[in-house]
N, C-alpha and C positions, 0 to 999 in steps of 0.2 A: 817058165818064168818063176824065178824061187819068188817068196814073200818077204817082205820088207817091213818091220813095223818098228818105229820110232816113237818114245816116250818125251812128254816135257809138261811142266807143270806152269798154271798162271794162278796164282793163289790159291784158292778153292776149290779150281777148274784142274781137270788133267785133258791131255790132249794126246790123239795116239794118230801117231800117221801112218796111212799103209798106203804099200805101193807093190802092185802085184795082181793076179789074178786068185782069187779065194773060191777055192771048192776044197771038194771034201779029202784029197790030199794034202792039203795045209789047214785046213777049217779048227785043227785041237791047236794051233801054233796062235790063233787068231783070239779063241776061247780065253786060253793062257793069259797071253797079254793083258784083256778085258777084265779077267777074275785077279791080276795081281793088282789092277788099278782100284779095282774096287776094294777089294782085301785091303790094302793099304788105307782104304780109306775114302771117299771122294765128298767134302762138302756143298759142293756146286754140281757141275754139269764134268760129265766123262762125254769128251767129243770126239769121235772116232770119225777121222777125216778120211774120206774114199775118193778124193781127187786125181789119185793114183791107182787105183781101181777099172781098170778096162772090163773085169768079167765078173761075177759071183754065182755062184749059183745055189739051189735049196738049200744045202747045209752050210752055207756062210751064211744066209740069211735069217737062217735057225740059229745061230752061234748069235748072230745080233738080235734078232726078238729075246731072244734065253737072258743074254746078259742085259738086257733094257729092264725085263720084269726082275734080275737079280738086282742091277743097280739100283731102281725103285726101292725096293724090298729094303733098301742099304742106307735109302734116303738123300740120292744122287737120281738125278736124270739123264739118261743116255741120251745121247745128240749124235746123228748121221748127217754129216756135214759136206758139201761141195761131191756127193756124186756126179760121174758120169752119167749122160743120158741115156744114153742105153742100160746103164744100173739103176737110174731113177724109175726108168721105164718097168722095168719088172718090178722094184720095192710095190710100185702103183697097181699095178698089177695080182699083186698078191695082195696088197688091199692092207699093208705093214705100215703105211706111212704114220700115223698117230700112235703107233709102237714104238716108232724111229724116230721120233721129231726130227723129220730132215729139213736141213736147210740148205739154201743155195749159196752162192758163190760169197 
């Protein structure tokens, strides 16, 4: 399953949706996306929507811890948005969640 990631803006806020499974085959695609949102700029919240997300594994998760402490650093907050529960289940599990401000649906 290739990766899918859709950009769109709501003021302040950017929003990136992905649809796919994220490991470390596509994990620099995922990276990408994240650093040109940031680069560009993000005054709000950068929400990266995993609705679409059936799998991830360490290095997608690593690709999102990394760009949450870059966004900060940028003076935007990264948001993990509408995981699946089986992807909630690990973020929880690896003990990421106040890295990730995830939210539910």
């Amino acid at each position: 399953m290739s990766l899918e990631i859709t950009a769109s803006a709501d003021g302040d806020n950017r929003l990136l949706s992905v649809t796919g499974e994220v490991d470390v085959s596509c994990a620099d695609e995922l990276r990408a996306a994240i650093d040109a949102q940031i680069a560009e700029g993000v005054a709000g919240e950068l929400v990266i929507d995993l609705a679409g997300v059936p799998y991830i594994d360490s290095t997608g998760i690593g690709v999102l811890v990394g760009a949450a402490h870059r966004a900060s650093e940028a003076g935007a907050t990264l948001v993990v948005a509408r995981p699946q529960r089986n992807v909630e289940r690990v973020l929880g599990l690896l003990g990421v969640q106040a890295d990730l401000n995830i939210r539910g649906a």
